[in-house]
Backbone as numpy.savetxt, mean C-alpha at the origin, in Angstrom:
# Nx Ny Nz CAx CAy CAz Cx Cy Cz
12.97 -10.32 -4.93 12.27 -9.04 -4.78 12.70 -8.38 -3.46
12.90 -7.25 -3.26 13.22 -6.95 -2.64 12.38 -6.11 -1.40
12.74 -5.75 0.12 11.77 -5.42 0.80 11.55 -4.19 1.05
10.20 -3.47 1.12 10.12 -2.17 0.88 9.75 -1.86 2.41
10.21 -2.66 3.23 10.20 -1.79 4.61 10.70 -0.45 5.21
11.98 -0.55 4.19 12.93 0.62 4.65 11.97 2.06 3.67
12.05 2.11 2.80 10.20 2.86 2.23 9.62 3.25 3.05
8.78 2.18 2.98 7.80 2.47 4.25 8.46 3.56 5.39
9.24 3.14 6.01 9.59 3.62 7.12 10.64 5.06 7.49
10.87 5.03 5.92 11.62 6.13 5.56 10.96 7.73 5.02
9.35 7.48 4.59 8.86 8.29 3.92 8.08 9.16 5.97
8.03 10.69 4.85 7.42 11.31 6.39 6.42 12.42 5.18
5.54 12.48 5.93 4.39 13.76 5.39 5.29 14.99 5.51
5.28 15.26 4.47 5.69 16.65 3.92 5.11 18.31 4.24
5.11 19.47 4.82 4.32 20.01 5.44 5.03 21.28 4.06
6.25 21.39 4.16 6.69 22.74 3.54 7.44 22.44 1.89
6.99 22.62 1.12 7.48 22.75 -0.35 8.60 23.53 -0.94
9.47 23.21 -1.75 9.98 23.95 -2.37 9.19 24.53 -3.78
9.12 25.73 -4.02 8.47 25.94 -5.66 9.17 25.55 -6.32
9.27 24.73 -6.85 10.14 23.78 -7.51 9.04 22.89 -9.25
9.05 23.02 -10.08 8.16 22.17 -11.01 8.51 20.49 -10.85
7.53 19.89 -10.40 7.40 18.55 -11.13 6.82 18.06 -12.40
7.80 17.15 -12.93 7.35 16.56 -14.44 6.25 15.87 -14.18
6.28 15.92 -15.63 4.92 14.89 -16.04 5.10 13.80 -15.56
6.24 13.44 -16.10 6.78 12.14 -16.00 6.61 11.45 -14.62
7.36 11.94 -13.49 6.68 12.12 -12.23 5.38 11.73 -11.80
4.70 12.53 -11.71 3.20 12.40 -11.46 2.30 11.43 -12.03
3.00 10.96 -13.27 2.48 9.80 -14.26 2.56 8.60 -13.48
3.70 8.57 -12.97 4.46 7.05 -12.56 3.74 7.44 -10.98
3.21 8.54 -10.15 2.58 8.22 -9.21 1.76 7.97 -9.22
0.51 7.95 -10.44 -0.77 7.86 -10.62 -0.75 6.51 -11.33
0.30 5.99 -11.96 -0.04 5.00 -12.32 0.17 3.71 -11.08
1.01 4.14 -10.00 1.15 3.07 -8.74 0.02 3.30 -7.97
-1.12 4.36 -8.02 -2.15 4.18 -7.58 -3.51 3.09 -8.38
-3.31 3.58 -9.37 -3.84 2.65 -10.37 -4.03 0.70 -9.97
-2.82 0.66 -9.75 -2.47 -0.66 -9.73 -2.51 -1.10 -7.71
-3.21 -0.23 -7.15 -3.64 -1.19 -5.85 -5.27 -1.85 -5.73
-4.58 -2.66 -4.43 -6.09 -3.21 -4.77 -7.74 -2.88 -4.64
-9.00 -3.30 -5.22 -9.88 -2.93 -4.73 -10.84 -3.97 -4.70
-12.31 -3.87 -3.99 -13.03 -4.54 -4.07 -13.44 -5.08 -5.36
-13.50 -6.43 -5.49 -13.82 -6.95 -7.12 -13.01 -5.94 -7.93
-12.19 -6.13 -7.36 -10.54 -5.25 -8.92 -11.94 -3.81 -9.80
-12.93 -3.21 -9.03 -13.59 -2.66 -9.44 -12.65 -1.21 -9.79
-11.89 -1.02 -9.37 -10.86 0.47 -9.43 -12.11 1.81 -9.42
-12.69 1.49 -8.83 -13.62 2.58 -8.65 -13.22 4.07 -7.63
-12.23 4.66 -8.65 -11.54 6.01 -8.21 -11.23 6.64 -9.64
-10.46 7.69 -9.39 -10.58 8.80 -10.71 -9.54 9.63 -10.07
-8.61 10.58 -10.70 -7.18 10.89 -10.11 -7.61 12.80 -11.01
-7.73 13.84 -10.18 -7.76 14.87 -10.91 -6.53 15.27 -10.49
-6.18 16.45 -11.62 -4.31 16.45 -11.13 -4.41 18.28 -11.66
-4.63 19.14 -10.43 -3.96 20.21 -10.44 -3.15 20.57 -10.82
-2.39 21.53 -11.41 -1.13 22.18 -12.10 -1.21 23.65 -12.14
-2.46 23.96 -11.76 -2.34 25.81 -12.15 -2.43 26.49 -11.02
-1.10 27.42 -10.80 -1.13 27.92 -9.36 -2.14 28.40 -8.81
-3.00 29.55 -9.66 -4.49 29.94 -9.26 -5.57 28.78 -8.36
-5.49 28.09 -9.18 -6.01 26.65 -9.00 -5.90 25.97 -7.40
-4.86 25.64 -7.68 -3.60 25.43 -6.42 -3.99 25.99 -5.02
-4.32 27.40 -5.45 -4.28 28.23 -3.87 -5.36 28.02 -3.59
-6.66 28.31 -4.52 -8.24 28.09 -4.50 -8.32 27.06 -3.53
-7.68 25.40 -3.58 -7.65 24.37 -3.38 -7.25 24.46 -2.31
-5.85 25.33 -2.41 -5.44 25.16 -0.81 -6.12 25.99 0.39
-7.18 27.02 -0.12 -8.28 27.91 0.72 -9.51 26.89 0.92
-9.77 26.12 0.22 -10.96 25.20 0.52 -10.48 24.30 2.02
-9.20 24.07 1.48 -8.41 22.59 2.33 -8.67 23.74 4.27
-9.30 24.22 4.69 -9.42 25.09 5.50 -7.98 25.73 5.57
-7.46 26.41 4.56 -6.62 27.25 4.73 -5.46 26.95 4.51
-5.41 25.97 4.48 -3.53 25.08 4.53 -3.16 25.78 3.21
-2.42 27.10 3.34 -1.94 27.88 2.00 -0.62 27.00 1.58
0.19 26.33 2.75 1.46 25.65 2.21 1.36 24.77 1.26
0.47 24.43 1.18 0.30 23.00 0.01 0.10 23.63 -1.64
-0.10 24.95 -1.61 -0.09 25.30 -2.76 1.31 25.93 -3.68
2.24 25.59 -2.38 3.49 25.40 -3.55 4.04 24.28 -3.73
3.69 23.26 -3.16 3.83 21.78 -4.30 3.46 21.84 -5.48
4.38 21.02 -6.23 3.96 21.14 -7.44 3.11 20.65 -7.88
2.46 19.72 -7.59 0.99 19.21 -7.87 -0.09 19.33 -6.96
-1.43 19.00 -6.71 -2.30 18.85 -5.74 -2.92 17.20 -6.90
-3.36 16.43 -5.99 -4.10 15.62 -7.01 -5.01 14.91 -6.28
-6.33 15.00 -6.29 -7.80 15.16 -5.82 -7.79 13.70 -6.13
-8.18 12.60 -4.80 -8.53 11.87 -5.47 -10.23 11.79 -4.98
-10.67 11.08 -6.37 -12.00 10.67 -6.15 -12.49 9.31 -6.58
-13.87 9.21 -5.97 -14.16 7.92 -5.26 -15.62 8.11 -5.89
-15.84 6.66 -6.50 -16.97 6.24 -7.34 -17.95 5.60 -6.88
-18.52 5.96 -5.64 -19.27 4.76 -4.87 -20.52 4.22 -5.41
-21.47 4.72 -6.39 -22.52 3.63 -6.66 -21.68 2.75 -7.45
-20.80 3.26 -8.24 -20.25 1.77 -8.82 -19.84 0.29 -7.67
-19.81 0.83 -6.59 -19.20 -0.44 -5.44 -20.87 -0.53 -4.72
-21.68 0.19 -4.83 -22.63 0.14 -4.10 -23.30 -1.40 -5.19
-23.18 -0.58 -6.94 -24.07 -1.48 -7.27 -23.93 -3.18 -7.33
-22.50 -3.40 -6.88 -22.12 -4.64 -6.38 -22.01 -5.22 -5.04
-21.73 -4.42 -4.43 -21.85 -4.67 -2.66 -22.52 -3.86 -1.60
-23.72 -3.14 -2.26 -24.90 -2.43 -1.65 -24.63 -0.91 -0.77
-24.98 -1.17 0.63 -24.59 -0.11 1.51 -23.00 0.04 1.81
-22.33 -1.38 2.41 -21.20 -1.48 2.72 -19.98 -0.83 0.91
-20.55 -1.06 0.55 -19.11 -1.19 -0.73 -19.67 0.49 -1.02
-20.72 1.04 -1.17 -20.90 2.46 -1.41 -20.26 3.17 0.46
-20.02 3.14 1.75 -19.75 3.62 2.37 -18.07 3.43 3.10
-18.04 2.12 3.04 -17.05 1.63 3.25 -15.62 0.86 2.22
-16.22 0.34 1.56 -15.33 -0.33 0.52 -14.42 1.04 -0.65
-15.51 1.63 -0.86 -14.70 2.94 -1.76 -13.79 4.14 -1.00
-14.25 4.29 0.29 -12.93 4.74 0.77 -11.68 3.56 1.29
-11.86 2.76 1.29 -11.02 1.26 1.35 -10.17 1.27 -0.05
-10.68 1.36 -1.06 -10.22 1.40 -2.46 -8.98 2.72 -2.61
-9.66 3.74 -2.32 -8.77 5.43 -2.22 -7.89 5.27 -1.75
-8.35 4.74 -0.35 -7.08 4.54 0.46 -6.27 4.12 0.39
-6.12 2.55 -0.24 -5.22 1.81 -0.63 -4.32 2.45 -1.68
-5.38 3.38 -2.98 -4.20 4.10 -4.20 -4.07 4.80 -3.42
-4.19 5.99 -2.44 -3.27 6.80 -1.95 -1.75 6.52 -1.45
-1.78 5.41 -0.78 -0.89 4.84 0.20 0.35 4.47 -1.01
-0.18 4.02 -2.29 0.59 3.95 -3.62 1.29 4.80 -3.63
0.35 5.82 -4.01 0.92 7.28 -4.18 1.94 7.40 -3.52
1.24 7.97 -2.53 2.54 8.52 -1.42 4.37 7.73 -1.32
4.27 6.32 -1.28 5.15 5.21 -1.75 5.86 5.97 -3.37
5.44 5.57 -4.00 6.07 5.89 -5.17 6.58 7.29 -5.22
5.55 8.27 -4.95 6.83 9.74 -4.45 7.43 9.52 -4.10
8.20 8.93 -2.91 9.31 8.85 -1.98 9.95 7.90 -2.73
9.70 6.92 -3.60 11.12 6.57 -4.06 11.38 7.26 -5.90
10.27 8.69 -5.55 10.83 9.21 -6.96 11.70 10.35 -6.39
12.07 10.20 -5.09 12.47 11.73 -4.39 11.41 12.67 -3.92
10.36 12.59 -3.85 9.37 13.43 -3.94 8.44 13.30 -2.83
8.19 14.63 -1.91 7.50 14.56 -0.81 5.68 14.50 -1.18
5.22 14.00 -0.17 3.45 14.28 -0.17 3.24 14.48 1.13
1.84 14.67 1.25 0.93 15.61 2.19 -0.18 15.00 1.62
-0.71 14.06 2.66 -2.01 13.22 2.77 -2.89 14.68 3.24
-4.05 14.96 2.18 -4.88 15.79 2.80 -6.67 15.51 2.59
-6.67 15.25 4.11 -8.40 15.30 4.50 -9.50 15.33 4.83
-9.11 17.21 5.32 -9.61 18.04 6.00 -9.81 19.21 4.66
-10.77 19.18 4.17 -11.26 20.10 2.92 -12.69 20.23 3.30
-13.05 21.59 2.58 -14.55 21.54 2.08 -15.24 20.99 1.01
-15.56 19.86 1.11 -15.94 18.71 0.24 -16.69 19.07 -1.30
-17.94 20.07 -0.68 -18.65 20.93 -1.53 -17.97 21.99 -2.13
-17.12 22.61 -1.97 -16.15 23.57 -2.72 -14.93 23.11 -3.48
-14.88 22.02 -3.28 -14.10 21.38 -4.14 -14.57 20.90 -5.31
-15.62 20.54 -5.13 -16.99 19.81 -6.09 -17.36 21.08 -7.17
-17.56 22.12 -6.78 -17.69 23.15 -7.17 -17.15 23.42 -7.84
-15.51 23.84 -7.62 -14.52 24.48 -8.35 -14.25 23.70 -9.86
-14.59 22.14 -9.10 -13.91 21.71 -10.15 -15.35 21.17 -11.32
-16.26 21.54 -10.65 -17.75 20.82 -11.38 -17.83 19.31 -11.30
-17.23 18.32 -10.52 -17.51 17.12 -10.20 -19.07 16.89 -9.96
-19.37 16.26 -10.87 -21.03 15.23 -10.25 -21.14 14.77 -8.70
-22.25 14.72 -8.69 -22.55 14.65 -7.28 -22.79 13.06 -6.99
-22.69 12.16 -8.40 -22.47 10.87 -7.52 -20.66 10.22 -7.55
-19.95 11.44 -7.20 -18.47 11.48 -7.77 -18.54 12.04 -6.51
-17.08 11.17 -5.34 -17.12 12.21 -4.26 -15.83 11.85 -3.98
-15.40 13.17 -3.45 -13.83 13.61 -3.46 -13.59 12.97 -2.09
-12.28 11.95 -2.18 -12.20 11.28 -0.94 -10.57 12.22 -0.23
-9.94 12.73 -0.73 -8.73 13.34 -0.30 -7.93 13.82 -1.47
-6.90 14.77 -0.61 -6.12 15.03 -1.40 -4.28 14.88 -1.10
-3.60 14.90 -2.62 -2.41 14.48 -2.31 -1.45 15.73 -2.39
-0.76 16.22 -1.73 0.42 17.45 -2.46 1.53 16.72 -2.82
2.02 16.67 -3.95 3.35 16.56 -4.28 4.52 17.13 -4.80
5.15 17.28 -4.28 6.36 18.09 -4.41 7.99 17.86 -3.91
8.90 19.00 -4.07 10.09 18.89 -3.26 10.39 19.06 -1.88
10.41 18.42 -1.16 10.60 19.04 0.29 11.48 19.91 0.32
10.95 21.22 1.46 12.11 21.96 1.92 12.61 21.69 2.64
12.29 20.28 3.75 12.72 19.64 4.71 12.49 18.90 4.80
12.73 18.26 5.98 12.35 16.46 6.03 12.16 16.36 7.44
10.61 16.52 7.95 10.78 16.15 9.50 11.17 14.86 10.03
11.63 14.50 11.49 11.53 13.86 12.22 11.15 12.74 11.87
11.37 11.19 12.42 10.48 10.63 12.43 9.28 10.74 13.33
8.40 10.42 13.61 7.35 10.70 14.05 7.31 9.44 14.82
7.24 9.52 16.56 6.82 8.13 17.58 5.99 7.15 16.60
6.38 6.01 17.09 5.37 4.86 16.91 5.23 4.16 17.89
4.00 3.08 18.11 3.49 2.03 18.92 4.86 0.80 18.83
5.02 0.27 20.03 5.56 -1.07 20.00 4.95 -1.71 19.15
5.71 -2.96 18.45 5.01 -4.11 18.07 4.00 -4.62 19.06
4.88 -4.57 20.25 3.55 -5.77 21.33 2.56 -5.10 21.35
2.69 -3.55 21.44 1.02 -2.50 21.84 0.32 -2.94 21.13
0.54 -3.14 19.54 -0.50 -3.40 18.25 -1.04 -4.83 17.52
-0.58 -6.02 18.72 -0.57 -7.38 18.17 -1.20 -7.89 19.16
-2.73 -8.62 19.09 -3.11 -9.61 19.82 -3.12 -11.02 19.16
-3.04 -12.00 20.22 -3.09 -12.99 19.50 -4.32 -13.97 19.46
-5.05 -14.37 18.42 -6.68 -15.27 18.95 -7.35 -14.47 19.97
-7.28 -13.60 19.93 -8.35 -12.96 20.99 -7.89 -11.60 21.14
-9.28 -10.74 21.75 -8.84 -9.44 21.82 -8.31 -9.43 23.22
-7.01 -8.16 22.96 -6.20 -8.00 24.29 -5.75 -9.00 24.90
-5.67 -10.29 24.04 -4.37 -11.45 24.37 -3.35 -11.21 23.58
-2.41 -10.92 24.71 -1.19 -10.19 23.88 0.32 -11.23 24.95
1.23 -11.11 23.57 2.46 -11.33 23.96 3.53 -10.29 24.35
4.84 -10.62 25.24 5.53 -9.46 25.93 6.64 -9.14 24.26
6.66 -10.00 23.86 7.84 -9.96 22.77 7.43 -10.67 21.33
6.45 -10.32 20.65 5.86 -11.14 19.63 6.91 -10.85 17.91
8.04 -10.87 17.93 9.32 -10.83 17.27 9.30 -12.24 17.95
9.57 -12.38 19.35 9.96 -13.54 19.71 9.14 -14.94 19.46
8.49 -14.64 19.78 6.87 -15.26 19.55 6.86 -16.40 18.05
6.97 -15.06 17.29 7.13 -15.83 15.52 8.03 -16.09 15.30
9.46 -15.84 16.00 10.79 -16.49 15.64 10.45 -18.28 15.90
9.81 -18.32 17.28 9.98 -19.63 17.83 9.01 -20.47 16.97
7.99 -19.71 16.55 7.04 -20.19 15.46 7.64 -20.89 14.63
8.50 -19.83 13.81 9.23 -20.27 12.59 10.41 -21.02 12.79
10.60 -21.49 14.28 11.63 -22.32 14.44 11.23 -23.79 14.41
9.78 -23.67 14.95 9.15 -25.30 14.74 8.62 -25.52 13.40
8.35 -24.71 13.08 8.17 -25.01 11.23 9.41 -25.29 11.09
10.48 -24.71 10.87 11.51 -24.93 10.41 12.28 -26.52 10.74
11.77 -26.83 11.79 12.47 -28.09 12.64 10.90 -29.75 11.55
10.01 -28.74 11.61 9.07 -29.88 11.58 9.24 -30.41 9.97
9.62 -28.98 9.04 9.78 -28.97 7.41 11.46 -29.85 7.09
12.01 -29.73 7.88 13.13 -30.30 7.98 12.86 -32.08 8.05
12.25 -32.41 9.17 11.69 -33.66 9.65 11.19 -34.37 7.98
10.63 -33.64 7.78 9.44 -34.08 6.36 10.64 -34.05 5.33
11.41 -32.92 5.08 12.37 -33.18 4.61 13.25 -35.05 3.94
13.63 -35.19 5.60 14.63 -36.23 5.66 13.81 -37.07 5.52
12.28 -37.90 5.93 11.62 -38.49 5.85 11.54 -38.50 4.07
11.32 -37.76 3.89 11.36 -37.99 1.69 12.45 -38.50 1.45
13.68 -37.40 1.69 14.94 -38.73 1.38 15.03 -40.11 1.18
14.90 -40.22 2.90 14.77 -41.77 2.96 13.96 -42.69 2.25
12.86 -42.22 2.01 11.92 -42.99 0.94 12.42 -42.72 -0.47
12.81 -42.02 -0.85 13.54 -41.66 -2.07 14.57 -42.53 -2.43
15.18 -42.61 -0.89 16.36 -43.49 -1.24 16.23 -44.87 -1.00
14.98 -44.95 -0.28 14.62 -46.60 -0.30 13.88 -47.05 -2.02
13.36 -46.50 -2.45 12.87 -46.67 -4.12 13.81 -46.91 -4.73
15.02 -45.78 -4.83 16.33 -45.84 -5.71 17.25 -47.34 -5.41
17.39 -47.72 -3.56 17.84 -48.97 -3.74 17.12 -49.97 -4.17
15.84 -50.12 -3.77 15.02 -51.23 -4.13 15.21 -51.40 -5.62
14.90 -50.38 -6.87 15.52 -50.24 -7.96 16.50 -50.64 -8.23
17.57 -50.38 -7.48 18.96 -51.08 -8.42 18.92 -52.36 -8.04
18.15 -53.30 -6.70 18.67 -54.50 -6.36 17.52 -55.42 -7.31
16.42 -55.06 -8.03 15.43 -55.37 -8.97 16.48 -55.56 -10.48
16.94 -54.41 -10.94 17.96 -54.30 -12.08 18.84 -55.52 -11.70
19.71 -55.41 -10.83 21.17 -56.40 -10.31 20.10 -57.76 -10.32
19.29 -57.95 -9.86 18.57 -60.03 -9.92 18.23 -60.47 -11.35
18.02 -58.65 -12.46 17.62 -59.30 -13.46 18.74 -59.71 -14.06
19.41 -59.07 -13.88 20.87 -58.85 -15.35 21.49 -60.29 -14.35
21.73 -60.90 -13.84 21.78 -62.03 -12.88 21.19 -63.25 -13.29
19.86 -62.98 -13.60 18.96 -63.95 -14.16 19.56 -64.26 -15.72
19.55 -63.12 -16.30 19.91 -63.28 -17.79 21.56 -63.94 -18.57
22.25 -63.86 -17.16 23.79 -64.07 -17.38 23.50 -65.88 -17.15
């Protein structure tokens, strides 16, 4: 299997669209890699609405406080979040916390699977929660956790700074940190490697002490019988 770091690290939020149509087909295969992340008790407690009508589109993108650019992607796709269903299994926490935990995780799908369909997104979630609810007549125990734009980029920004490894890694404790923790787990995986080795040769040898003991048991009988 192969590693999806370079993915990861390759995809950038999308700000400017081409008007460009995306397929069905498309948007299918992004909604279905949201589908398939994880959630609390595999409850999938989310719901995927999928914009297509430019009217629509702009409405959406006037709620989003104004962000008119997102309404020439070719999709917008609302996701929403089912929280008494997580409440009625894990109370306060799974209705406040766990169902945006759930979204989050299919978003992060999302976004992934655009980029290796060619296809830019725009994590959006900064909206008017209630005007969205509105437009679209969503129930009120149905609550819209973000939205996705997908489309063609007209560009491709920058990468965007990141944190060192060392800034973001403590070890057994908070703010016990290493200068080089690449280095750290190399040497890790060098004494595993030295100790799995050890255990290794240790089986051999017993392996190979059975196999002789075996043949010199065979050789006394056939000995005996001659």
């Amino acid at each position: 299997m192969g590693d999806i770091i370079e993915l990861i690290k390759s995809r950038r939020t999308i700000k400017h669209f081409l008007p460009k149509f995306v397929s069905w087909e498309n948007i299918s295969k992004i909604i279905d890699a949201a589908r398939h992340a994880p959630s609390c008790g595999n409850l999938q407690n989310w719901k995927f609405l999928v914009v297509l009508d430019s009217n629509l589109k702009q409405a959406v993108a006037e709620a989003a406080h104004e962000q008119y650019e997102i309404a020439i992607a070719g999709a917008l796709i609302i996701v929403l979040g089912e929280p008494e269903k997580a409440e009625r299994y894990y109370s306060l926490r799974g209705e406040r916390l766990y169902t945006v935990q759930n979204c989050a995780a299919a978003m992060e799908n999302m976004l992934l699977e655009a980029h290796s369909l060619g296809l830019g997104t725009c994590w959006i979630g900064a909206f008017d929660e209630e005007a969205i609810r509105m437009m679209f007549k969503i129930p009120e125990n149905i609550r819209p956790q973000a939205i996705v734009a997908v489309g063609y980029p007209k560009e491709i920004p920058p990468k965007p700074p990141k944190y060192p490894l060392e800034a973001v890694i403590y070890f057994h404790k908070w703010r016990n940190k290493v200068r080089d923790p690449a280095k750290y787990m190399n040497d890790i995986a060098v004494i595993l490697a030295r100790r799995t080795e050890k255990i290794k040769e240790a089986v051999q040898k017993g392996t190979q002490f059975i196999v002789d003991k075996a043949k010199e048991t065979i050789k006394e009988r056939e000995e005996r019988e001659n």
